[in-house]
N, C-alpha and C positions, 0 to 999 in steps of 0.2 A: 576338377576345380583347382585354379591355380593357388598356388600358397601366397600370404602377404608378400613375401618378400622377393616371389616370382612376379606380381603383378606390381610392385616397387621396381623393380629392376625396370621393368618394360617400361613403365611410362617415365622411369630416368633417361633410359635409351631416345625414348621418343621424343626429349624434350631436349635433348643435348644433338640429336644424329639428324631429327627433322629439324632441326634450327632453319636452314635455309628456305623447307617448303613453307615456313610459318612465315619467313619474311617477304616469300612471294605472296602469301595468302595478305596479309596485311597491306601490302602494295598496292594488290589487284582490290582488295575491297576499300583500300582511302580514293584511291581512283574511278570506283563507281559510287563511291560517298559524295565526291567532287562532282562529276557526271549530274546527279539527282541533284545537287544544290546547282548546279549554275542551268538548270531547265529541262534534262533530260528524262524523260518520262518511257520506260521502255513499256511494252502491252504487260498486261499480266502474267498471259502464259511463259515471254522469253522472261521475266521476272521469274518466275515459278521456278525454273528452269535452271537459270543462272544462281539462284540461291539453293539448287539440291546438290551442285557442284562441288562445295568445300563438305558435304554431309558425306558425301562418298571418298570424298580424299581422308577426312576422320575415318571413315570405317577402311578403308585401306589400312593408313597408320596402324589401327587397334589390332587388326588383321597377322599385321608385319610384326608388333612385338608382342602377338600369342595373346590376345585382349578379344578371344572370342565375343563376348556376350555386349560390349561395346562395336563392335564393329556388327555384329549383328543387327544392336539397336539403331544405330546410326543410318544400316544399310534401309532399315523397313522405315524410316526417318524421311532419306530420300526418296523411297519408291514413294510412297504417302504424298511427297510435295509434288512427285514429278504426274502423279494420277489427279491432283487437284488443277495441277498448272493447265493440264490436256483442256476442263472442260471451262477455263478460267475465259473470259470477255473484257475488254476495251483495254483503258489504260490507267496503269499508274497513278493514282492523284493525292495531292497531298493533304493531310489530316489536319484536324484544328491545331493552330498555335502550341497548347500546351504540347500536346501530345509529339509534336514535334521537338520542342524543346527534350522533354523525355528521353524521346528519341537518341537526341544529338548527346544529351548527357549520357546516356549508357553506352553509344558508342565511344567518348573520349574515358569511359569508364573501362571498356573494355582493351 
């Protein structure tokens, strides 16, 4: 088990060295944020799919700065989304109002 100030270090490391993968990740998801609000509706499964994507880029990261037990959980994270995606059917649709709203607030929250 790592010590405090091993597992401080890493996620310093990973918040200062991944800077760029983060500002791709934020890119690529205001861009499928955009996508979904102007009508794009992708199936479930390429949904399923496309959101196990940044769970396995986290568990790389955890991976990279010695963050076993995160990068473990991240990894069984993705497998979980991408074994739901497989038996997942139709399309995309959008939720009542509020919950949309919700939605949109904890992405500008995030």
């Amino acid at each position: 088990m790592p010590s405090r100030e091993e597992i401080l270090a890493g996620l310093s490391w990973a918040a200062n060295e991944a800077f760029l993968l983060a500002v791709l990740w934020h890119v690529v998801i205001a861009g499928g944020a955009i996508a979904v609000a102007l009508g794009w509706r992708p199936s479930r499964r390429l949904a399923g799919m496309m959101l196990s994507v940044p769970l396995v880029s986290v568990s790389a990261v955890a991976l990279g700065v010695g963050n076993p037990f995160n990068a473990l959980v991240f990894c069984v994270l993705a497998v979980a989304l991408v074994l739901l995606a497989l038996t997942a059917e139709g399309r995309v649709t959008r939720g009542p109002s509020w919950a949309a709203a919700i939605g949109v607030g904890m992405l500008g929250l995030g």
